[in-house]
Every structure is written in structure tokens, then in C-alpha cells.
N, C-alpha and C positions, 0 to 999 in steps of 0.2 A: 664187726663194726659196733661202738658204743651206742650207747642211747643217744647222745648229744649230736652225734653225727646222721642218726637219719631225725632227730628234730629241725636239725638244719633244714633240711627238703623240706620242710613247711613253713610255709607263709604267715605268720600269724597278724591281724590287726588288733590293736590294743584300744577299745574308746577309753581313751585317755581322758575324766574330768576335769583334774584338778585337785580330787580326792585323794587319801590315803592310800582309798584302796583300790582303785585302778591302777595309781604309782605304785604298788606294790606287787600289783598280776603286772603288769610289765615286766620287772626290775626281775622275774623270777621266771616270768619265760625267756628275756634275755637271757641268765644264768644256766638256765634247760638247752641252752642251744638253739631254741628256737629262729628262723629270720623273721625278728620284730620289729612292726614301726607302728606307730600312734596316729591317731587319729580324733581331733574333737570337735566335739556334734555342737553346733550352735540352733538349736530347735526354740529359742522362745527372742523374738525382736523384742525390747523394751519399745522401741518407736513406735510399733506398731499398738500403742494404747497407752494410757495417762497411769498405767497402774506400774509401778515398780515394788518389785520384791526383793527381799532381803538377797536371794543367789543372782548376783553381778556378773553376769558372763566373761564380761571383758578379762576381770581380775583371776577367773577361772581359767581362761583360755592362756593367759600368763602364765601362771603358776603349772597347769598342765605341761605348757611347750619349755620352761625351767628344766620340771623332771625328764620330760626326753634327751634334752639335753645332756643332763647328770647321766640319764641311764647309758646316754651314746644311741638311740634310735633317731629312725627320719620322724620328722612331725608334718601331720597334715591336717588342714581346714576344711568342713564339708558344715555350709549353709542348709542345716531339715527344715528349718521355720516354716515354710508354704506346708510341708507334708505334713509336719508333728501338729499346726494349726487346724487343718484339714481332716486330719483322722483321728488328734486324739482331742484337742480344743473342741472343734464344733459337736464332737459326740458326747461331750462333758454336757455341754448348755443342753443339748438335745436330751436328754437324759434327766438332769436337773428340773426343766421345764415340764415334762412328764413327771415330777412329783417322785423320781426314784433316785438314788445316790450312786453314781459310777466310781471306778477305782481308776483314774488315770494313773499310774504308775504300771499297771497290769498290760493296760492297754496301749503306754509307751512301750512297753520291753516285746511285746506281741507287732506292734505294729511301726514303730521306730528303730531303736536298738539289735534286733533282731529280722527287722525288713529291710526298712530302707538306708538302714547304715550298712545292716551285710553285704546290700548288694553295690553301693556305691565302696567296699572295701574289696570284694570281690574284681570289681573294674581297674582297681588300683595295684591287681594280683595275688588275695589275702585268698588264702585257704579255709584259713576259719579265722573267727574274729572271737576275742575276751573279752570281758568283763570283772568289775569286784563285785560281783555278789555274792554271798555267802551263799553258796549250794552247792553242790557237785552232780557230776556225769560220770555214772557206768555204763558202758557198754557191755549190754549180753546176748548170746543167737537169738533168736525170733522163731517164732515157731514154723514158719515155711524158712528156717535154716539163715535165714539174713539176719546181720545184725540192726538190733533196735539198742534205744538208749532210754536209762534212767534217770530221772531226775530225783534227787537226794535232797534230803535237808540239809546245809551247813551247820560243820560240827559245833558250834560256836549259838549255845541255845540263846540267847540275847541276844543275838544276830543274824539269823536262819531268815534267808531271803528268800526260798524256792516259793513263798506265797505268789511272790510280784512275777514268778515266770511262770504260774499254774494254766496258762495258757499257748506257750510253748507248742510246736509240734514235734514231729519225727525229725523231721529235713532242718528244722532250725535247731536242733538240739544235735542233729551231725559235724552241724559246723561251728557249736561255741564252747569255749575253755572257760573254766573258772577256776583259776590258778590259786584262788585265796582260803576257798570251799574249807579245806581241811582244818584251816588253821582259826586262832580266838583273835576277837580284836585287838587285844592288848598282843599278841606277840607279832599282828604284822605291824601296830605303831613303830615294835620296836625294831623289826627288820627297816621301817624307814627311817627311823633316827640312824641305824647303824648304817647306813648305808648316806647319809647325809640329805635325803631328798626335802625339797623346801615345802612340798605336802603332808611330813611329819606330824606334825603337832597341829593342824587344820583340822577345824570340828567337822562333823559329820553336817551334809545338806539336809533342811527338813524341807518341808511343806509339798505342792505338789511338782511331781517330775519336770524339770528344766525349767520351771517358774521361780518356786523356792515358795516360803512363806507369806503366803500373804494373808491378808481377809476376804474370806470366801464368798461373803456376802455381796460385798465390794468387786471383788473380781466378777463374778455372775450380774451385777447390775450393767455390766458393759452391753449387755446383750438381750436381758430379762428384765421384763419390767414389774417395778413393785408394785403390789396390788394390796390393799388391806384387807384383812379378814379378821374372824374372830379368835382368839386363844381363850381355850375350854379348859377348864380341872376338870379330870375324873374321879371321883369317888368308889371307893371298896364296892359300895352298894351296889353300882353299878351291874356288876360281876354277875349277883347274885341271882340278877332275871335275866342275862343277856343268853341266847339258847345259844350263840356260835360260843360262847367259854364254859357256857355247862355241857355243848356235846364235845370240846378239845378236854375238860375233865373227866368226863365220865368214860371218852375212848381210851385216856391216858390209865386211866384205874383198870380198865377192863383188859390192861396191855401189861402191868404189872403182878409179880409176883404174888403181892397179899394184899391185891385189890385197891392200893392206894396211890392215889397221883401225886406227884410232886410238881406242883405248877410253878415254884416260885425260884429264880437262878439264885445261888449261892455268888456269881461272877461277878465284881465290880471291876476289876482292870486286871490288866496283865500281870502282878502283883499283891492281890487283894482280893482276899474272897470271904464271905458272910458262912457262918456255920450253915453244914449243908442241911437241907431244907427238907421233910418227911417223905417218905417214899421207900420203895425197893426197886432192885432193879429191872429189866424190861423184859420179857418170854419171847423170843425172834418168831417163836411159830404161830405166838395173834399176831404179832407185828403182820408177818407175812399173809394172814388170812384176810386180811383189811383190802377189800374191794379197793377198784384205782378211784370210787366214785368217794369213798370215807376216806383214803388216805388226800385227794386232793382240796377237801372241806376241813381236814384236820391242818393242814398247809395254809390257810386261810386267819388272819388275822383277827381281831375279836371288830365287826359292824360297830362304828358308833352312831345313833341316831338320837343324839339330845334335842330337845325342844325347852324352849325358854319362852315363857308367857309372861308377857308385861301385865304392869296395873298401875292404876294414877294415885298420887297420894298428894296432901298437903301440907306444905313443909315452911316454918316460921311463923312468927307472929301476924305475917302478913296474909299467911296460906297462901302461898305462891304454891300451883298447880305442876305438881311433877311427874314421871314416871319411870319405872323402876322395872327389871325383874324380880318376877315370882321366886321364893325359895324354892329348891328343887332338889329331892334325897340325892340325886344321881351326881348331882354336878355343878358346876357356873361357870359363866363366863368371868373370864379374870382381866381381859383387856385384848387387846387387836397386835394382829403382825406387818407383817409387811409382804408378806405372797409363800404361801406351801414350799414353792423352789428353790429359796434362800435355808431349808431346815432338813435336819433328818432325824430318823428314829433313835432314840435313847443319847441326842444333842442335851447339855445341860446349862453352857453358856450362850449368852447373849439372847437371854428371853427376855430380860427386864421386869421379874417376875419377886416380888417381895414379899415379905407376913406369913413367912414359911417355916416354921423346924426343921422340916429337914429337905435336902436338895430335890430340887422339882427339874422332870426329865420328860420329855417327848416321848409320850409312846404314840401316835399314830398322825399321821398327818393323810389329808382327805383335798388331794390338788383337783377334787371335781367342784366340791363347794369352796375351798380354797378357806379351811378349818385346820388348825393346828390343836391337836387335844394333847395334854399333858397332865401327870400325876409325880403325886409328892414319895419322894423315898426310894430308896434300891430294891424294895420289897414290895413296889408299886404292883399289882398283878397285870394290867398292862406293859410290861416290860419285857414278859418273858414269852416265851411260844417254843416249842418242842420238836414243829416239825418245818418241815420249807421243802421245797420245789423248783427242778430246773428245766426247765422245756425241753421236750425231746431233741427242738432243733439247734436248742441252743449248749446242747451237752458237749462238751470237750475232752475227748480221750486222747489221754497222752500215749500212753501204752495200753495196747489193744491186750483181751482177755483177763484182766484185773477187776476188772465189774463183775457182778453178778451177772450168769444171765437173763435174758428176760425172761422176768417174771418170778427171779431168784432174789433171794437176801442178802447180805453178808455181814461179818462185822468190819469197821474200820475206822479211822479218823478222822475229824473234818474240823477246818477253823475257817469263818466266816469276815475274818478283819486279820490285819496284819497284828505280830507280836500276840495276838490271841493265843493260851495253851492248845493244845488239841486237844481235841473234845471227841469221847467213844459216842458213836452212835453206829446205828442197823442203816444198810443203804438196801436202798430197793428199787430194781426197775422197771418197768412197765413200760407199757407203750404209751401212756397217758405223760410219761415225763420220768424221773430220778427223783426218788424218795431219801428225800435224809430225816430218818426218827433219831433223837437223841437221846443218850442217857438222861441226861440233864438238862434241865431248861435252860433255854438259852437266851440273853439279855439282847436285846434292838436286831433282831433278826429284819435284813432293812431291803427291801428290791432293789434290783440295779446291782449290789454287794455282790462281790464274787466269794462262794462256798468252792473250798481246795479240798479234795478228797483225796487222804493216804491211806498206804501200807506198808507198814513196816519201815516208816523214813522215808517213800516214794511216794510222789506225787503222783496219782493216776490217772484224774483227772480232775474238772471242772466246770463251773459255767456259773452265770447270775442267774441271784435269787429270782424267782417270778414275784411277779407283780400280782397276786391272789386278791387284792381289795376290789370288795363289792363284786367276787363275783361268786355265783351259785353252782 
């Protein structure tokens, strides 16, 4: 019996977009043999609020049921909006409002795509359900002899989506295909052109999952209210008395090879990086000797605690009675926001922020006083930070025995944002939480932010960053 003929005995569902490249994991499990039919998710109502975004369902849900068409599969409709609103919207705001940054796309594909579209594709007879993502799945024994599944990076480094499934389990990675995994984006345009599908030549969706692009600030006012506060510069000076960045320098130095810390990231974006910055590399066995009480202080952000003291002065010919703040080596106040919720770490648009040289960036935002601090430059020393932390309860193992064990080290990869390179760092666990030390400093290490930790092109696991501000 061929290959093609026992794909037949499986049911595949297809969440058919409207994209590229779900028309194109269709179009190639059909050709496999598969028994494929489509299915698209309608997860975000426009009615349901005054904000519209650029990704138009309607015209999505067209152009998807087009290519089923073309491919010759069934097409079907399934309403998530109450679910996708409910677990992945209101944990956004929840989240936001707490002063930390979530990844919905992470937590659509964990808890949409993979929940409650599996199961409602399941009821319709689907064995397993697809997707276009760029990643893949191997299947290898387990070590009690069952099989477990990998999750790969897609080959296609521009496009490598295993970040947005770094949440994944076992039982949900049993059941999905990703038909596209292998291949670059430029060669399945051209399997859709050759193949005639009218998602060909359709750009890629941005902004957040089944919203599409909007303004975020905007979007969150639906539900968050703005509050003004102050925006703070931070000055170099600052650094230079603060004990929480003389003990993250002095642990960093005492962790390297020739005693010297490199505090400052070379990393501007996914394309752009600043010549790397002085240091050697890290010794795993101080790494390892670091008490859980210094590695979760060195995980901790740098305290800002500016003070601004007014004084009256007399100003024109008339001495009209004014007042002012004090100079201050540390810092100043440069003007007011609109509430902590609306911002996040190492944001560089939409400050309103002018009389600069060079690009002025969020390094810390403080949602207790409802203070947004920021500094000037890519080289800001608030910017960067070396180590982070994910709660023990909030750790996410994909495949069991790839960690350390407790109280062990390893080396491995970790990227902290999507399209981010990987990044080598030492992981470490404890019972205090998941240590990630980096070779390298690393720019807006942000709470909330999901850290994806690899090997060898496998994702192993994951979880969000903690929330370390203000605590001792």
C-alpha cells in the first residue's frame, strides 16, 4: 500500500485563512492524499466595538472559501469570537493593566487554534488539524518507550514561527501538521501562483492575531482608562549610585572569564546590531554557584527612585511668581503620559518626546506610581539586563528531559520576541523558578514577554518573563 493511500484514513482539517499559506498546507495535504476539508475561524466581531482594523474578515473568509474551492475541498464556518474574546482579549487587558506586555498570538495558537478549533474540527471528524506555520514536527520514542513530539524551527530563517507555538503541549502537537514547515516563503508563493489560488500574491496579515493592525493604545482605551503620569529621562549618572546595577555589574564581572562585564546589548532589531560591546565570555560553573537568593536579584530590573524638588522663581519684567523643578544630576522630568498600560519596555514610538540626538526608548515603566522612565540612545544602560526569570508554576515543558535538572545548568537558546536571533545563554533551574543568564545583554527584557528556550532547533520549553520590579 502507497503512502497516499493510508493518508487517505486520516482526516485532516485545514484552518483555512485566507492566506498564502494555509492555501498552501491545504493544496499539499490534498496532493498527499490526505481526506482534507477547510475550516475558518471567525475569532474577532468588528460589531462588537467601534475599533476596526486593517484584517477584514469578511473579505478573508472569501478569498479562504475561493481556494477551497480551487483546491476541490468541503469548506466550513466556525463562530470562536465569545472563546477567542474570553481567553485571549480579556487576558490581554488583564495583563496590560498590570503594567506587563502579553504575546497574544502565543496565547491564540495555545488556546484557540489549537483548543478550541481542534476540538470543534474533531466533532466534524478531523483527526488532526493544520496550519501555515513555519515550523515542523518530529516524532521520536519517549523515554517510557511512547512516542513524544518535537517541535522544529521552520526552515525558512525569515519566517521560523515555532516562537508563536512555544506553548504547545504533547497531545496538541499529536494532532497538528504543518505542511509548509520545510519549505522558504518565496517557494510556496510560487506553488500558489502555479497552482492558480487567488491567495497568491495576498500580503502577509500583521498586527495582533485575528484583529490585524491596529493602534494599541486605542485598542486598550476600550477597556483601560487613561490616567496621566509623569515621563522621566534617565541619566548615565544615574547607574553610577544605583546598588541594584552595581550588584547586576559586579555579579556579571565576577561571572566572566577576565573579570569584565559587558552590560550594554550590541542588539537593535532583527537586522542591526551596534559593534559588540567589551566583555568575555561567561564560566557555567560561577554561573552555577550563584545562590537562587543572587540569581533571583540579578533577574531584577535596575529600582528607579528619582525625586524632583521644586523652587519659586521670578520671571519678567513684572516678576510674576513661578515655580519650577530643581536641576538634578540623575534625571528630569520631560512631560506626562497617559497611564503605564498603554507602554512597554524599550517602545520608541508615540512618546511625544523632542530636543533629542539621538532616539529616546522606555526602559522601565513603574504601573505602581504610574511613572514611565525613559533614556536616550541604543546604548542607554537602562536598556539592557542579562538575566530574567520564569516562575516555577509558570514553566512550560514541551518535551520532558531537555532541561537541566534541578539544580543543574545547561547551555542553550533563548529568544525573548518573535523574529528575535537566538540568543546563547546558560539556563538554570531551581526550585526558586528557571534561570536564563545570557551571553549577552539583552535589550527590553519586558514581563508578561514569553522567553522560548531551544536545542538544537527544538523548542523545549517556555513561559513569561516574571514581573521582578520592586521586589527584594
Amino acid at each position: 500500500m502507497d503512502k497516499q493511500s493510508n493518508n487517505s484514513k486520516i482526516k485532516v482539517c485545514v484552518g483555512l485563512s485566507g492566506g498564502v499559506d494555509s492555501s498552501v498546507a491545504a493544496l499539499l495535504l490534498k496532493q498527499q492524499g490526505y481526506d482534507v476539508f477547510a475550516m475558518f475561524m471567525q475569532n474577532w466581531n468588528d460589531a462588537e466595538t467601534t475599533l476596526h482594523g486593517d484584517c477584514e474578515w469578511e473579505e478573508d473568509r472569501f478569498v479562504a472559501e475561493m481556494v477551497a474551492r480551487k483546491i476541490g475541498i468541503p469548506f466550513y464556518f466556525i463562530d470562536l469570537s465569545k472563546t477567542y474574546r474570553k481567553r485571549v482579549v480579556d487576558y490581554m487587558f488583564s495583563e496590560y493593566a498590570k503594567g506587563r506586555t502579553p504575546n497574544p498570538d502565543v496565547l491564540c495558537n495555545r488556546e484557540i487554534k489549537f483548543d478550541a478549533f481542534l476540538a470543534a474540527a474533531q466533532h466534524l471528524g478531523a483527526d488532526m488539524v493544520a496550519t501555515g506555520h513555519y515550523c515542523r514536527i518530529e516524532s521520536v520514542p519517549g523515554p517510557d518507550g511512547k512516542t513524544t513530539f518535537r517541535l522544529l524551527e521552520g526552515t525558512d530563517p525569515g519566517k521560523d514561527q515555532s516562537y508563536f507555538l512555544c506553548q504547545l503541549n504533547q497531545e496538541q502537537l499529536s494532532k497538528a501538521l504543518f505542511p509548509i514547515g520545510h519549505l522558504l516563503k518565496k517557494e510556496v508563493r510560487e506553488i500558489a501562483r502555479q497552482a492558480d489560488l487567488m491567495s497568491a500574491d495576498k500580503k502577509d496579515s500583521q498586527g495582533i492575531c485575528f484583529i490585524g493592525k491596529v493602534d494599541l493604545p486605542t485598542f486598550l482605551k476600550q477597556q483601560l482608562e487613561p490616567k496621566e503620569g509623569q515621563l522621566i529621562e534617565v541619566y548615565d549618572a544615574y547607574y553610577a549610585q544605583n546598588a541594584q546595577y552595581k550588584f547586576m555589574e559586579d555579579t556579571m564581572a565576577s561571572l566572566s572569564e577576565d573579570g569584565k562585564a559587558r552590560m550594554i546589548t550590541s542588539y537593535i532589531s532583527e537586522d542591526k546590531e551596534l559593534p559588540a560591546a567589551e566583555g568575555s565570555k561567561l564560566v557555567p560553573e560561577k554561573i552555577a554557584a550563584l545562590t537562587d537568593q543572587d540569581l533571583r536579584r540579578l533577574s531584577r530590573p535596575v529600582d528607579y527612585n528619582l525625586e524632583f524638588q521644586t523652587e519659586t522663581y521670578r520671571s519678567g519684567k513684572h516678576h510674576v511668581k513661578k515655580t519650577r523643578y530643581k536641576d538634578n544630576p540623575f534625571g528630569r522630568i520631560i512631560g506626562t503620559h497617559e497611564g503605564c498600560q498603554f507602554y512597554t519596555i524599550g517602545q520608541r514610538k508615540g512618546l511625544g518626546v523632542g530636543g533629542h540626538k539621538n532616539p529616546v526608548f522606555i526602559i522601565e515603566t513603574d504601573p505602581v506610581r504610574n511613572i514611565v522612565y525613559v533614556g536616550e540612545g541604543h546604548t542607554h544602560k537602562g536598556l539592557s539586563r542579562s538575566c530574567l526569570r520564569i516562575a516555577p508554576e509558570e514553566l512550560h515543558i514541551i518535551r520532558k528531559g531537555q532541561l537541566p535538572a534541578m539544580g543543574g545548568i545547561g547551555s542553550y537558546d533563548v529568544r525573548i520576541r518573535y523574529r528575535q536571533p537566538l540568543q546563547k545563554a546558560w539556563v538554570l533551574l531551581r526550585e526558586s523558578g528557571l534561570y536564563v543568564v545570557f551571553e549577552a545583554p539583552q535589550r527590553g527584557i519586558t514581563p508578561g514577554q514569553f522567553a522560548a528556550i531551544y536545542k538544537e532547533g527544538e523548542v523545549i520549553a517556555s513561559g513569561p518573563i516574571s514581573d521582578e520590579r520592586n521586589k527584594e
